[in-house]
N, C-alpha and C positions, 0 to 999 in steps of 0.2 A: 524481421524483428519478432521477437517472443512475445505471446501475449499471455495475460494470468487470468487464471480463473477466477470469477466474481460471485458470490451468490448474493441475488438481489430477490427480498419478498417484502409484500406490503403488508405492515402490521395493524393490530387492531382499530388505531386511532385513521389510519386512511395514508396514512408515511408509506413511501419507497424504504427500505432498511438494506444498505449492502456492505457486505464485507469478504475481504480477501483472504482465504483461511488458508495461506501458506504464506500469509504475513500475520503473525501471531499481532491481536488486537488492533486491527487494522479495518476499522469500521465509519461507516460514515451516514446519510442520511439523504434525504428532499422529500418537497411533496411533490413531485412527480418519479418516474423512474428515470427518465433525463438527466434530473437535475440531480439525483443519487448517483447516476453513473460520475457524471462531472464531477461530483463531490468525493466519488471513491480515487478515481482518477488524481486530484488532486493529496488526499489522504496518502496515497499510496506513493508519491513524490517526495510527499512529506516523511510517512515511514522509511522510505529507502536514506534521503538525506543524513536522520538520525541516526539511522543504523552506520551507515558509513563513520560518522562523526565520533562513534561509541567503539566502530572497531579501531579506527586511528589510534585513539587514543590509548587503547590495549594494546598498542605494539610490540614489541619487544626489541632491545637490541637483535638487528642485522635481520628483521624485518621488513617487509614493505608491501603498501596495499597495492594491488592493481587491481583495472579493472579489464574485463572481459567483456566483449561484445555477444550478444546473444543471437542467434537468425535464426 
């Protein structure tokens, strides 16, 4: 399985801050860095979801989406 790259830093107020910066706007948050991971983890489910739903819908005639397994 592929995995992506996350950057995770704690900002001023005392926050975990992570995001996936080869998923454009794909950020998330905790107060721990645990709880930011989990959060990006599920953020990033959610970005894929949308995206998929976004290119669907931009099909074109005698198109079709597939997916691809990654390892």
């Amino acid at each position: 399985m592929r995995q992506l790259a996350i950057v995770v830093e704690e900002d001023e107020e005392g926050f975990f801050v992570a995001h996936a910066p080869a998923l454009k706007g794909c950020w998330s948050q905790g107060t721990t860095e645990e709880e930011a991971l989990a959060n990006i983890r599920e953020a990033i489910e959610g970005w894929l979801e949308a995206e998929e739903a976004r290119a669907s819908s931009q099909l074109q005639p005698g198109q079709r989406l597939l997916e691809v397994p990654l390892t």
